[in-house]
N, C-alpha and C positions, 0 to 999 in steps of 0.2 A: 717262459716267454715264447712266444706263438709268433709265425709271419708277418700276421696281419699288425701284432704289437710291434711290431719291431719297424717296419712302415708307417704305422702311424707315427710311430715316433720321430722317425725322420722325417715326415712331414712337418710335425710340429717344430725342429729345430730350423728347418729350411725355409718353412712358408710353403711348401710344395703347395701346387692349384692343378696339375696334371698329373695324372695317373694311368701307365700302360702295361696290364699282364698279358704276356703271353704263354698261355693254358691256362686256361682257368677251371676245364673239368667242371668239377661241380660247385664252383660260383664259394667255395665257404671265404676263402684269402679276398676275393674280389669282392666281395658284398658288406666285409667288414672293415673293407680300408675307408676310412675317413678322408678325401679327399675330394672337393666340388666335381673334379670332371675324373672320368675313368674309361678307358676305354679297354673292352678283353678280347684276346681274339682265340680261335679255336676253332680247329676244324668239323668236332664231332661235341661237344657239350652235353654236361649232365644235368643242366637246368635251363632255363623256356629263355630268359634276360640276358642273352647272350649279345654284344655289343659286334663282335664281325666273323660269320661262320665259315670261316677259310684259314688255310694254314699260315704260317708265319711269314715263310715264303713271299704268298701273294699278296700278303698285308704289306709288309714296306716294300713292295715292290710299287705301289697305289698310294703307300700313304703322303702326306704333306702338313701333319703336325708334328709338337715337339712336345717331351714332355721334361718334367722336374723329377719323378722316379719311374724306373722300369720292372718288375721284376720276371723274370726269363724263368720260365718253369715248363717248357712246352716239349717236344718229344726228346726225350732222355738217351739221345743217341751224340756220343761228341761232336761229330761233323754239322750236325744240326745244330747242335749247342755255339757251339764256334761261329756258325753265320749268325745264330738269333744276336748273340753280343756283339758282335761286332757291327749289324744295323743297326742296334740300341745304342750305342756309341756317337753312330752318325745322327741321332736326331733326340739326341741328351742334351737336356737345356744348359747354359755355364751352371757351374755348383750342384746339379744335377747327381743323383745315385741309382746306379746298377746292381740290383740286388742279384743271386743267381743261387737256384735251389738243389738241392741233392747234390752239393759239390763233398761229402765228406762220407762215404759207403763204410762202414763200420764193422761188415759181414763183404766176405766175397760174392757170395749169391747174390748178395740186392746189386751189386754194380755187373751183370750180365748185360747183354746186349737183349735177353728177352728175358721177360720176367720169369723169375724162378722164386719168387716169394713173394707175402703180402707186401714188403714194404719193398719198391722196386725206384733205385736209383738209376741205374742205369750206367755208361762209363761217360757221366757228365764233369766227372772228377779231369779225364783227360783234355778234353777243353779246358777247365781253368786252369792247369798246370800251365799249357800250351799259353793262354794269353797272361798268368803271372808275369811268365819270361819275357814275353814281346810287350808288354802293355807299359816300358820305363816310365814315361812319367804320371804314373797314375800310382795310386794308393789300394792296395789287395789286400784283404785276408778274409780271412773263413772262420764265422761266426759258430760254437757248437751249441744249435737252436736245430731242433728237428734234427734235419740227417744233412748236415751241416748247409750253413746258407752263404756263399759267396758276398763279399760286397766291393767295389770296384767304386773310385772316386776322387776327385781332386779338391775336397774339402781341406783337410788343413793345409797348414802351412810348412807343416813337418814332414817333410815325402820319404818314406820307410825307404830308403833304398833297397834295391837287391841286386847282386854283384856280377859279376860275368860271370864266377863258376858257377851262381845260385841259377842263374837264369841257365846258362847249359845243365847243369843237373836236372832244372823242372823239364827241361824238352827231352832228356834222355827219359824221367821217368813215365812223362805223358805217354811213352810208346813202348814201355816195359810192360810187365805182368802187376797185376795185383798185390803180390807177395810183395817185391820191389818196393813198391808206394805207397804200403801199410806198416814196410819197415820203419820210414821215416815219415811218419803220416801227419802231425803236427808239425813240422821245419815247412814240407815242401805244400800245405795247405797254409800255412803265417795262421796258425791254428790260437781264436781266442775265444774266453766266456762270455760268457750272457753278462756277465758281472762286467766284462771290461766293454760290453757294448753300452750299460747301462750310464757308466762313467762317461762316457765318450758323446753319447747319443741323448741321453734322458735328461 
């Protein structure tokens, strides 16, 4: 299961009608989501059907739509990471989902702050640690589809709680080392399969 599978499908269970990536690079996740309107933003783009050529920044800083899903894939630096969700938040339709990519580095190298390998996550992991903790009434975990895909949302009814020490744990290990965060890398990502997305989503 692929990105773009994984979107469609939540479109299909929500009725999604709007569609917002941020980074889209080379257009493959944008071009193959299934959904009437899509808008992608990016500063630098690897294909010509580019929807807004500016960074994330200045895109909600102008924008005035809303959508049904978001998914946040845009420069792989946590502080960046941290604002793109938290404006995708402010202008997430009700029932609405926040998807977020490369939240699960499986190799120390890929989550560097510059790329040191083909496959370059970045330390995007420390952001979603950081809003696990802070984001109570919302629903978290991390999908293992690619190099893990965040998902964020107040669909069910059922709200996974996470505790006071769970949540001081995720903030201490947001600003720990690699090693730290790999110790316990499925608890402090709410780490699940493709199988239980399929259950849940399909």
């Amino acid at each position: 299961m692929n990105r773009a599978q994984v979107i469609n499908a939540i479109a299909r269970e929500i009725g999604a009608k709007s569609y917002l990536e941020i980074g889209v690079q080379t257009g493959k996740t944008f071009r193959a989501v299934e959904i009437a309107h899509k808008v992608g933003v990016d500063p630098d783009p690897q294909w010509s059907d580019q929807t807004h050529l500016m960074g994330s920044d200045q895109y909600f800083s102008q924008n005035n739509q809303s959508f049904d899903i978001i998914f946040v894939d845009g420069l792989h630096h946590s502080e960046q990471v941290y604002k793109d969700i938290t404006n995708s938040i402010s202008i997430l339709n009700d029932g609405g989902v926040i998807l977020v990519d490369d939240c699960a580095p499986k190799k120390e190298i890929y989550q560097r702050r510059s790329p040191a390998a083909i496959n370059w996550t970045g330390d995007v992991w420390r952001a979603w640690l950081k809003l696990r903790a802070r984001l109570v009434d919302w629903n978290t975990c991390t999908y293992d589809i690619e190099f893990g895909l965040g998902m964020l949302h107040k669909r069910s009814s059922v709200k996974e709680v996470i505790s006071k020490e769970e949540r001081e744990e995720l903030l201490i290990r947001s600003e720990g080392s690699y090693k730290e965060f790999s110790a316990s890398f499925d608890q402090l990502l709410n780490m699940k399969t493709a199988f239980d997305f399929s259950e849940s989503w399909v």
